[in-house]
VEXDREN-2710 file (C-alpha; in Angstrom, 1 decimal):
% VEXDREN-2710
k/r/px/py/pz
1/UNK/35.6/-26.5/14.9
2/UNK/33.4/-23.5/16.5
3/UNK/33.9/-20.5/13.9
4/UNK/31.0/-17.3/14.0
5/UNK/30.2/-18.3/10.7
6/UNK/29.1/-21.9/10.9
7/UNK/25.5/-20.4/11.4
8/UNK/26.1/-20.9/15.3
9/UNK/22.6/-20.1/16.4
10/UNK/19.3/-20.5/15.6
11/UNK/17.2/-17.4/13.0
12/UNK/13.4/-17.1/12.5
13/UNK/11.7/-15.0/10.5
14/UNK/8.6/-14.5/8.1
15/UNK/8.4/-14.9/4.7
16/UNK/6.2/-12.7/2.8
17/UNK/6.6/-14.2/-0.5
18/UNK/9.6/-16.3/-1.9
19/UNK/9.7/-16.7/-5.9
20/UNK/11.6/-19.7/-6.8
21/UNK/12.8/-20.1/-10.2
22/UNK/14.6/-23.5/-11.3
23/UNK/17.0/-24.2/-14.5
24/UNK/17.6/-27.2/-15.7
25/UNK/21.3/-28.0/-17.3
26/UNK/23.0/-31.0/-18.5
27/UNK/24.7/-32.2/-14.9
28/UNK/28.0/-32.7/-16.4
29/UNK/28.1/-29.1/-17.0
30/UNK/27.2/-28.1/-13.3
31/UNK/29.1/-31.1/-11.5
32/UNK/32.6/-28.5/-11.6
33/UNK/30.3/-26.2/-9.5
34/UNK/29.6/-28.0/-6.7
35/UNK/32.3/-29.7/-3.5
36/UNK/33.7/-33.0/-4.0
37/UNK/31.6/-34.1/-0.4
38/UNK/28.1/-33.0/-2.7
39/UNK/26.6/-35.3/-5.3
40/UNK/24.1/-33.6/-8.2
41/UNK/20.6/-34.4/-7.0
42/UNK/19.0/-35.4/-10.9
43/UNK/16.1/-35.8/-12.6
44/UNK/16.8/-38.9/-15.1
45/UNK/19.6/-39.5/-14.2
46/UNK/20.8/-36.4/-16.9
47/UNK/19.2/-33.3/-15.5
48/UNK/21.1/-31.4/-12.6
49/UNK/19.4/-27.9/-11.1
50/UNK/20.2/-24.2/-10.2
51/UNK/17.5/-22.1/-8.8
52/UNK/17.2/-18.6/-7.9
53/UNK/15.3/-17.5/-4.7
54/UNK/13.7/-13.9/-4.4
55/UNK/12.2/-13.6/-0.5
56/UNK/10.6/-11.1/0.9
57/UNK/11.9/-11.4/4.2
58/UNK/10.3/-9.7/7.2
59/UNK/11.6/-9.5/11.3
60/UNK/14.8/-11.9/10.7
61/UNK/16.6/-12.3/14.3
62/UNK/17.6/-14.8/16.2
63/UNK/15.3/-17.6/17.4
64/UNK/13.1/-16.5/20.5
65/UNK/14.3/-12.7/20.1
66/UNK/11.2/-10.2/19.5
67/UNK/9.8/-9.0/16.5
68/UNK/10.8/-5.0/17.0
69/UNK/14.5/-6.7/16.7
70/UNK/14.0/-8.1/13.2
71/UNK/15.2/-6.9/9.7
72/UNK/13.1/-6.8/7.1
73/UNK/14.6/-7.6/3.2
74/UNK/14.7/-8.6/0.0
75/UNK/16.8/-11.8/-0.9
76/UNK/18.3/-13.1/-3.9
77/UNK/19.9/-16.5/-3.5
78/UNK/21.5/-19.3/-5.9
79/UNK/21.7/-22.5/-5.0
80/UNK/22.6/-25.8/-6.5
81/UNK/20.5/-28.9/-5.5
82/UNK/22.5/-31.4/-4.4
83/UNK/22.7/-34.0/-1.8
84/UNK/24.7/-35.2/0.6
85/UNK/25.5/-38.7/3.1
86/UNK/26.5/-37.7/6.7
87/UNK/28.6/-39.9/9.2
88/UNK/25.5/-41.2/9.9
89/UNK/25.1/-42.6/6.8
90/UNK/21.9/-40.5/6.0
91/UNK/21.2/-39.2/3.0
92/UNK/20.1/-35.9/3.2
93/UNK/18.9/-33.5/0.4
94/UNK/19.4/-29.7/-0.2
95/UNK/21.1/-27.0/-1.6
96/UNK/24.3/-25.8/-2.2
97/UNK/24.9/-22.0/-1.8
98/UNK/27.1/-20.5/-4.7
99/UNK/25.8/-16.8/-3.8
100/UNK/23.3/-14.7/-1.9
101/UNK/22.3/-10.8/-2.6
102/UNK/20.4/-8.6/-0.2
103/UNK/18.7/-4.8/-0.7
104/UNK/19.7/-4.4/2.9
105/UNK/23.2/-3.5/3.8
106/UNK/23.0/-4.3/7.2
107/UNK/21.9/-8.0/6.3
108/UNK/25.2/-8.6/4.4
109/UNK/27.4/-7.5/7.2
110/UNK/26.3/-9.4/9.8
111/UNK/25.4/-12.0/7.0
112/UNK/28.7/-12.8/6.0
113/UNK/29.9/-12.6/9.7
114/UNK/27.2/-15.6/11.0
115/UNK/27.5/-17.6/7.9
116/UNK/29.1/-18.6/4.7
117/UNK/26.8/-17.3/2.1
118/UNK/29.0/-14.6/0.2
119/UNK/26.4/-11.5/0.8
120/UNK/26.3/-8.9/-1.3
121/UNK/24.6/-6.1/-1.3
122/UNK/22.6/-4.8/-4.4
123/UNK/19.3/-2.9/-5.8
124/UNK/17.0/-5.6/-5.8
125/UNK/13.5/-4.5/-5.6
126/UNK/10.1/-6.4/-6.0
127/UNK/6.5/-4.7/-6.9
128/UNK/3.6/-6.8/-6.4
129/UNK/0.8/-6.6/-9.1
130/UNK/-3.2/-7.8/-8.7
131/UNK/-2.2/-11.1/-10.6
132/UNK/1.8/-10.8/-10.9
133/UNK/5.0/-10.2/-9.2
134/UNK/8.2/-7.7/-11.0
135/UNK/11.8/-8.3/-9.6
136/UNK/14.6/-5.8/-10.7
137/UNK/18.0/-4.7/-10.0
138/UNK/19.7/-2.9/-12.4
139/UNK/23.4/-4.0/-10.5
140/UNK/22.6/-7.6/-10.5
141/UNK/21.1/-7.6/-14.2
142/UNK/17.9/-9.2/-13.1
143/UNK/14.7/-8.3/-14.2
144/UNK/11.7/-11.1/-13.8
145/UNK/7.8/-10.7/-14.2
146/UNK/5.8/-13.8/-13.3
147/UNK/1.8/-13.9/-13.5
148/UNK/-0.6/-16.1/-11.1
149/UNK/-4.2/-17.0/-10.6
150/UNK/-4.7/-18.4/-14.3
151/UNK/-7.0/-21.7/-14.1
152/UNK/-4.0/-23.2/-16.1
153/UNK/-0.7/-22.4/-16.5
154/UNK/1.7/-24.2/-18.7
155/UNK/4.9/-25.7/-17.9
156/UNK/7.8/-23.6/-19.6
157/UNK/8.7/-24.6/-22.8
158/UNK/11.7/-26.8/-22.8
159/UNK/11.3/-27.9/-19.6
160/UNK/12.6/-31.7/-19.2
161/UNK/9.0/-32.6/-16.7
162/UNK/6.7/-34.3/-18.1
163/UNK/3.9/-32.0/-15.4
164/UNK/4.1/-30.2/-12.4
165/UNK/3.8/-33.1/-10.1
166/UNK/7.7/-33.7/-11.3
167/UNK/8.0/-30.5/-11.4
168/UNK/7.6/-29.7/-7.4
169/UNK/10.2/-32.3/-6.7
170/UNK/12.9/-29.4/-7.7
171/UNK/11.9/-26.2/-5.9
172/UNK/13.1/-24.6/-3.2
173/UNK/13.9/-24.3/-0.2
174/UNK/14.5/-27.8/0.6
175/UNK/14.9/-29.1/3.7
176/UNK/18.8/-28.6/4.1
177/UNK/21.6/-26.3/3.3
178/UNK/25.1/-27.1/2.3
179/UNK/28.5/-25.7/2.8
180/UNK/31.9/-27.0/2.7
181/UNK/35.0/-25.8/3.8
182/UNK/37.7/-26.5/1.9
183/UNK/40.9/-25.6/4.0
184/UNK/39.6/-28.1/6.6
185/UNK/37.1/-30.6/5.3
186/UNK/34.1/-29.7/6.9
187/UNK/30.5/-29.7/5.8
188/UNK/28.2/-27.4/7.4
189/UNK/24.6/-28.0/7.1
190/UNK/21.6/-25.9/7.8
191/UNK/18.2/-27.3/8.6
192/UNK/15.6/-25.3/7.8
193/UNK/11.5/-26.1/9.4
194/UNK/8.7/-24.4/7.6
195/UNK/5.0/-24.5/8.0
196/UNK/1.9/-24.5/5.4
197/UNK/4.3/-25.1/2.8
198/UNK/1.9/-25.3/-0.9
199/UNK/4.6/-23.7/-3.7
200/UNK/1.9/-22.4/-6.4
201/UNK/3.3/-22.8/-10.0
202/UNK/3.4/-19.7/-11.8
203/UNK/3.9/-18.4/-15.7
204/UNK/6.9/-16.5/-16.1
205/UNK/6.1/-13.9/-18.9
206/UNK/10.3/-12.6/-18.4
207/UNK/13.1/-14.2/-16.9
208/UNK/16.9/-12.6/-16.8
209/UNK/19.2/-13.3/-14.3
210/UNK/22.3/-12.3/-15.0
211/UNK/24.0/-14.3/-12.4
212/UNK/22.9/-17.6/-14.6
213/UNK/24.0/-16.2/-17.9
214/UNK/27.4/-15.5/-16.3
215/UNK/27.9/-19.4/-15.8
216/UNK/28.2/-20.0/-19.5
217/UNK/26.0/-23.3/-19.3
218/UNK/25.4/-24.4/-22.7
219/UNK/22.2/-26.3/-22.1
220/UNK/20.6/-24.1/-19.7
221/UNK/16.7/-24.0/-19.6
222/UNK/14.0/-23.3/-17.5
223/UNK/12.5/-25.9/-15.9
224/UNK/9.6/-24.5/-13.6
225/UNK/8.8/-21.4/-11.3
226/UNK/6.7/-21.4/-8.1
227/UNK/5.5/-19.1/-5.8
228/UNK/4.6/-19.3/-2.0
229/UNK/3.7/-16.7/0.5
230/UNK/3.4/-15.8/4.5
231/UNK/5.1/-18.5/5.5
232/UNK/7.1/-18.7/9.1
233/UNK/10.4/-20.4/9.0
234/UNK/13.4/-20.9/10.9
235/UNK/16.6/-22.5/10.7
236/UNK/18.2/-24.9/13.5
237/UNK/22.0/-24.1/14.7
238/UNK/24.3/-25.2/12.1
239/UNK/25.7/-29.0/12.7
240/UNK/29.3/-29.5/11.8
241/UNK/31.6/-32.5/10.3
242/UNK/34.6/-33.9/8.9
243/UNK/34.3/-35.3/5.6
244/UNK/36.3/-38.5/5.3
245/UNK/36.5/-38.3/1.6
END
């Protein structure tokens, strides 16, 4: 069914920088937080994933529009990794939105007119160091410092990888975005196409997001952080279905 917020044309834009940093919980505790048409995507078979995505977006607008008609913004998204078989029988993975925050008010209008990602609009701001990169927003209750260019840089304590060859497996973005629409039974998905895409892990000297503490997840723990920057990317027209579940 044709709705204005089933992502009904194609956006490009430029990332500046996008921070991704992934928790590992327990999937039994984070199967209640995704549709019945998504399945956990697992590490072990006991490990499910929620990440949080700071970008540093620059001229967003739609696909083949130029540059001067862009928006420039900060981005703070939270996504599940999941997976998810099409009619096609393909199995495709990606991530399922459970909410998206923007420092630009003017992104989550028209955001939550052209899509289903729940915009809000907070404070976010991010300061950019010689070696490290400070995220804040007082609103949102986030505040994360991470520090790069270190020869070596340790995997965060309690993390279930074994190195940070497993460790790439879970960070974002992936290759396709999830939504599901309850009322009808349909599954929107979003594919995204990127270029010169080498996430660089980074050590996270400070990590709240108050988002994840509101989840109450017992077994919470984070897993890895990675950082990659000036990157182009788009995403396709949105491709709807019925799920026959």
């Amino acid at each position: 069914m044709f709705s204005l917020k089933n992502h009904p044309f194609a956006v490009e834009t430029f990332f500046e920088s996008s921070l991704v940093l992934t928790y590992a919980v327990k999937k039994q505790e984070l199967q209640p937080l995704i549709p019945a048409c998504l399945e956990l995507d697992t590490f072990k078979n006991e490990w499910a994933f929620v990440a949080i995505a700071i970008v540093k977006t620059r001229d967003l607008r739609p696909k083949g529009f130029p540059t001067f008609m862009g928006n420039d913004f900060i981005l703070a998204g939270f996504r599940v990794f999941v997976r998810y078989t099409n009619l096609e029988g393909r199995r495709l993975r990606g991530l399922y939105i459970l909410k998206s925050e923007t420092n630009n008010s003017k992104i989550s209008f028209f955001g939550n007119i052209f899509t289903h990602y729940s915009y809000r609009t907070t404070d976010i701001e991010m300061t950019k160091g010689i070696n490290t990169l400070h995220i804040y927003s007082k609103n949102s209750f986030i505040e994360i410092e991470v520090s790069q260019g270190h020869s070596i840089i340790q995997l965060p304590i309690g993390s279930p990888f074994t190195d940070w060859r497993e460790a790439r497996r879970f960070t974002g973005p992936l290759p396709f975005t999830f939504t599901f629409k309850v009322e009808s039974k349909e599954v929107l998905t979003i594919e995204g196409v990127r270029q010169h895409w080498e996430p660089i892990a980074v050590e996270v000297i400070k990590h709240q997001v108050g988002f994840v503490q509101s989840l109450g997840l017992r077994s919470v723990t984070l897993a890895n952080a990675f950082l990659v920057e000036n990157i182009p990317y788009y995403w396709k027209k949105g491709k709807v279905e019925k799920w026959k579940g």
